[in-house]
Structures are given as structure tokens and as C-alpha cells.
C-alpha atoms as one frame of an Amber mdcrd trajectory, in Angstrom:
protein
 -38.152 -11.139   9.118 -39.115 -12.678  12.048 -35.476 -14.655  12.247 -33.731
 -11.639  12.359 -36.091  -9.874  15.015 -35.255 -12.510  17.456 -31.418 -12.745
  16.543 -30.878  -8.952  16.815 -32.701  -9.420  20.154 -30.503 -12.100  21.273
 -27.423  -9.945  20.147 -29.109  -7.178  22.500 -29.438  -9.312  25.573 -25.279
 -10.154  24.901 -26.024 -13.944  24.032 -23.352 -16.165  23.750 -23.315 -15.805
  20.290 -22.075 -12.292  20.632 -18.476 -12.518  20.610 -16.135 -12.103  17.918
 -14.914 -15.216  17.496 -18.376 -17.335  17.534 -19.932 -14.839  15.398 -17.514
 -15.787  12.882 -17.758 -19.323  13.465 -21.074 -18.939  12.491 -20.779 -17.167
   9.277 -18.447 -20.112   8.248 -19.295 -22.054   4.975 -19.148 -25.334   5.892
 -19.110 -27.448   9.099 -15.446 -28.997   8.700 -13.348 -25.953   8.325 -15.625
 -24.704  11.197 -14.614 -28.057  13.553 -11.086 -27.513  11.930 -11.000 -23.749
  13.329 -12.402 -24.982  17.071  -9.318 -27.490  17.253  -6.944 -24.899  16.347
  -8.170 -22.791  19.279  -6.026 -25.253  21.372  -2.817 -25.162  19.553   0.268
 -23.446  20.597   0.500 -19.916  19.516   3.368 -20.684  17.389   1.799 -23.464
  15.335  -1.054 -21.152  15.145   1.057 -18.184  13.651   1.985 -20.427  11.473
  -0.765 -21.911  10.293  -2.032 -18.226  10.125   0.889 -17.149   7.526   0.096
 -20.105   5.457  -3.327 -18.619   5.411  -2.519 -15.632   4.381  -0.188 -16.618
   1.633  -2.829 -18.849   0.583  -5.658 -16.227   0.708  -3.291 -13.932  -1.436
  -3.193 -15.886  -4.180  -6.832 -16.599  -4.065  -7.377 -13.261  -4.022  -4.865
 -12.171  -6.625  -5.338 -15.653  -8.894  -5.159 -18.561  -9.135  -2.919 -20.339
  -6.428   0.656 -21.516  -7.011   2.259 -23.096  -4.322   5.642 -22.210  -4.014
   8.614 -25.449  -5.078   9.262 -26.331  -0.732   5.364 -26.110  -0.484   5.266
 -28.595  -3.659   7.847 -31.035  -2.314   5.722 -31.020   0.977   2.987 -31.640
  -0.343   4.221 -34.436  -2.540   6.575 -35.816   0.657   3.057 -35.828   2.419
   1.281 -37.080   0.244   3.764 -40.073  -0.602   4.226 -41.246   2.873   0.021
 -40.683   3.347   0.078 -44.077   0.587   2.988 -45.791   2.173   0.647 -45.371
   5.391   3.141 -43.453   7.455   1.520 -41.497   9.855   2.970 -40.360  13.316
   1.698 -41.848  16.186   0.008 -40.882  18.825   3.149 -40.439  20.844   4.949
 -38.538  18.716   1.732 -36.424  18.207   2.165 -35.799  22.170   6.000 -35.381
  21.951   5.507 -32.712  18.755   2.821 -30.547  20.798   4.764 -31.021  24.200
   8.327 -29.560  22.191   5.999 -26.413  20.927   4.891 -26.088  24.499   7.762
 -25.634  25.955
């Protein structure tokens, strides 16, 4: 009880922890999709809406059953993951380039 005294104070006094977004942070399940969710902040608003509609596909079929990922998704995926083993990765440049072209 005493926990919750001092955080409902806290939330009284308008501590950091107060807005929306932390708040939710906090409620998060585990650290890395919280850390994920902080580096996203940063990301273009288009990557982001995209990210979020992959979400929300995703959370759909969570919701509804069990998840099938669409065939594109699949060859993704597999494209991904093959060139993951074959240690292809982008560099850091083209990291730069990619962010600098959504920028724009």
C-alpha cells in the first residue's frame, strides 16, 4: 500500500512520470521492446507510420489468432534472414544515407 501512496502522490505533484508516453513506457513488459520504443521516438514519421501499420496488422492477428504473415512478409523475412547468415548487413553509411532520404 505504501508504494502506491507515494506514486499517486508523485502523479499529484505532475512528476515526470506523468505523461502519456512514459507512463506507458513503464507499464511495458520487458526492458528491450521498451529501449526498442525510445529509439523509435527519433525516427522519421514515415518509418514510424510504418512501423505502426505493421503493428497493427500484427496485433490483429494476435488478437484474432494465431499470426500468419502474409507471402511478401514471408519472402522478407526469409530475404532477411538469408542475407543475416551470408553476413550482409548495411553499413553505417548507408544507415545514414537511408534515414537522410526519409528526411528529406
Amino acid at each position: 500500500m505504501h508504494f502506491f501512496r507515494e506514486r499517486n502522490e508523485r502523479l499529484a505533484r505532475g512528476a515526470a512520470d506523468t505523461r502519456p508516453g512514459l507512463r506507458y513506457i513503464h507499464r511495458m513488459k520487458t526492458k528491450k521492446l521498451a529501449d526498442v520504443l525510445q529509439r523509435i521516438e527519433a525516427w522519421p514519421p514515415e518509418a514510424q507510420n510504418e512501423l505502426a501499420d505493421l503493428v497493427l496488422e500484427l496485433d490483429a492477428g494476435v488478437r484474432d489468432s494465431e499470426y500468419e504473415p502474409t507471402p511478401e512478409q514471408l519472402a522478407g523475412i526469409e530475404r532477411g534472414l538469408r542475407d543475416a547468415a551470408e553476413g550482409r548487413f548495411a553499413t553505417p553509411q548507408q544507415v545514414v544515407a537511408a534515414f537522410a532520404k526519409f528526411r528529406r
